[in-house]
Each structure stands twice: as structure tokens, then as C-alpha cells.
N, C-alpha and C positions, 0 to 999 in steps of 0.2 A: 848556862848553856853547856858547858863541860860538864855536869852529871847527866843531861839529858844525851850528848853523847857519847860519852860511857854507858850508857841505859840501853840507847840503839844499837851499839856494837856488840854489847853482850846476848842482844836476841839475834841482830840479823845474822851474826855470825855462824850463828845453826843453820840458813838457811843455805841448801847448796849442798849440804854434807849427810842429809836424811831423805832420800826421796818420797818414802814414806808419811814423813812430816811435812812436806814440801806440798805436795800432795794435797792434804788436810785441810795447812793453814790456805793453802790457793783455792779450795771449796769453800772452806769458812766465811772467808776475804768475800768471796764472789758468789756466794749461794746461802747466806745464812737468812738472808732479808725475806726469802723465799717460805722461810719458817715462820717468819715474824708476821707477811701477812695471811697464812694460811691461820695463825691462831686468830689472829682479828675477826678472819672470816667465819671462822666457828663459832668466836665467841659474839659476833654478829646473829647467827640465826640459832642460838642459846637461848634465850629470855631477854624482858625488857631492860633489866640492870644490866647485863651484858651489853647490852646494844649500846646505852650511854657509855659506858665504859669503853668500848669501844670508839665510838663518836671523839670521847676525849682523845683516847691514843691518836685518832687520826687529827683531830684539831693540834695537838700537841706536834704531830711529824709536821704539821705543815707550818708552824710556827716558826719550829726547829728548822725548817728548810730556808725560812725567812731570813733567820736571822745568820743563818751561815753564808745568804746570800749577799746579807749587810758586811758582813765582818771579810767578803772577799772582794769588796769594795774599796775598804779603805786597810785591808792587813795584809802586808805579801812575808810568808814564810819560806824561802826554799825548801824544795824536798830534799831529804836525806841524799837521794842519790847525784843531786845538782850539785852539792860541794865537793863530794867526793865519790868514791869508787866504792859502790857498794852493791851487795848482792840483793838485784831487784828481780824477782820471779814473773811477774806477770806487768805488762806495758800501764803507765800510767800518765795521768794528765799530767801538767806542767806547770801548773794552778799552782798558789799555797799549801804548803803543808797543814797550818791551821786553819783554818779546823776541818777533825775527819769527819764528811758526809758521814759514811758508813755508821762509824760510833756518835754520832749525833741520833741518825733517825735511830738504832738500835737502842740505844738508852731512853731517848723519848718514850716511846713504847713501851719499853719493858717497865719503866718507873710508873708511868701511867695503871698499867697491867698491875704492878706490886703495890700501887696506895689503895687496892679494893683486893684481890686476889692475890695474898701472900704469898703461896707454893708455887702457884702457875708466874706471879712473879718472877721468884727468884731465882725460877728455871731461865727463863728471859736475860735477867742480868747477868745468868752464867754463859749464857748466847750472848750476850754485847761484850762481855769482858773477854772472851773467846775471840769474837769478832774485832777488838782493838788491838789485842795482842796479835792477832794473824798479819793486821794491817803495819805492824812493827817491822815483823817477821818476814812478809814481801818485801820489803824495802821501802815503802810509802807516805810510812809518819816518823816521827819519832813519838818516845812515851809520853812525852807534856803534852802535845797534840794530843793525845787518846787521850789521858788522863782531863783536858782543859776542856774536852768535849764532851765527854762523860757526863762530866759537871753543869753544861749548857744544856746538855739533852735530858738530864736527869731532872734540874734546876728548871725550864720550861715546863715538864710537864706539871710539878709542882702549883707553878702559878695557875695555870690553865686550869686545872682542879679546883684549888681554891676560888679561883675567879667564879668556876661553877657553884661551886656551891655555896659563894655570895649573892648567885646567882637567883638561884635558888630560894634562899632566905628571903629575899628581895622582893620575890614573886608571891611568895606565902603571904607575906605582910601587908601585900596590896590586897586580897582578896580574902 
């Protein structure tokens, strides 16, 4: 717990001091999602392999929603600015700190997007990894939160994938 706040203090600490950045990370934080599903949508009326692809990212966020909504059931984290005096930029709920929405549905998606479409990928993860460090940055998580969710939203879409294309296999075999 003391490197994770050591880890917060060293990002939030910039915030408040760059209006510029402040800025940014407050777009990021609250507007990045907006990117995420405008590629779905594209990659929605692209072709058929997009569409599946697609189909998965959105089965995978809603997994990911599931199960963030398991883990805020029985896990209470305080947020950062609950223990102490910290610079929070934009109003937030009063929920758990773990695990972050944000970077849960952001990683779902983008890993989904990254185990068929490489490049367009790992444009995405530079969008999720962008998007947990901004959620630092506001005051909102700490890094193990992002980093712990990263790894449930990345890790989800994973199974979802595979499960499909158990799927898959399954179906060829019967017919």
C-alpha cells in the first residue's frame, strides 16, 4: 500500500500545477470512451469479421461491467481523496476505488480489438493506458486500481475470445 501511495502522489501531484494537462487528463478521464465506441461503430458496418469482432468487444464490456459489478459487492477500496487531501479535479462518486469502470471497459475493448486487429489495437491500449493514468491524475484511483483492472478488462476479453472460438470448433464438429 505505501508504493501504491507513493505511485499516486507522484502523478497527482502534477495535477493543479499545468492547466494545460489538467485539461487533457479531464477530456481523457471523461471523453475517451467516446472513441472507443465510435471504432466499434465503424468497425460494425466494415465487413463480417468486423462485426464479430466487434460483437466480442461488446460481449467482453459487458462481462467486464458484470463483473466489476460483482467485485463492488463484496470489495470496498477508499478513494484516494477519502484518506486524504488530494488534488481531485473533476467530482466523483464515493463507491470503491477498485476497480476503475473507465479502465476496465477501456481495456476490454481494446484487447478484444488487439487479439484480431494488431495496429488498430494497440492504438486502443495507448487509449486505455492514457485513460488510467488521467484517472490517477484526477484524483480518482490509485495505480494498482488501474493496473488491477487493466488486467480484469484485458484478461475478460481474452476468455470471451477463446470461449468463441471453442465455440466455434464445436459447431463445425456437429455439422
Amino acid at each position: 500500500m505505501e508504493m501504491d501511495d507513493k505511485g499516486f502522489r507522484t502523478i497527482n501531484q502534477l495535477a493543479g500545477r499545468y492547466s494545460v494537462l489538467d485539461m487533457l487528463m479531464i477530456l481523457i478521464s471523461k471523453k475517451v470512451r467516446y472513441i472507443f465506441m465510435f471504432v466499434l461503430i465503424f468497425m460494425w458496418f466494415r465487413n463480417d469479421s468486423q462485426k464479430k469482432l466487434t460483437l466480442n468487444a461488446v460481449i467482453s464490456a459487458v462481462f467486464t461491467l458484470f463483473i466489476h459489478t460483482l467485485m463492488k459487492c463484496f470489495y470496498f477500496k477508499p478513494r484516494p481523496f477519502i484518506k486524504r487531501r488530494v488534488g481531485i479535479l473533476i467530482p466523483s462518486k464515493m463507491d470503491s476505488s477498485f476497480s476503475s469502470k473507465h479502465t476496465l471497459l477501456t481495456f476490454a475493448v481494446s484487447t478484444s480489438i488487439f487479439l484480431h486487429k494488431r495496429i488498430v489495437g494497440l492504438v486502443m491500449w495507448g487509449l486505455s493506458m492514457l485513460t488510467g493514468f488521467s484517472r490517477v491524475w484526477v484524483g480518482h484511483h490509485y495505480p494498482s486500481d488501474i493496473v488491477r483492472s487493466a488486467f480484469v478488462g484485458s484478461l475478460t476479453s481474452i476468455a470471451v475470445d477463446k470461449a468463441g472460438c471453442l465455440l466455434k470448433r464445436m459447431n463445425q464438429k456437429i455439422k
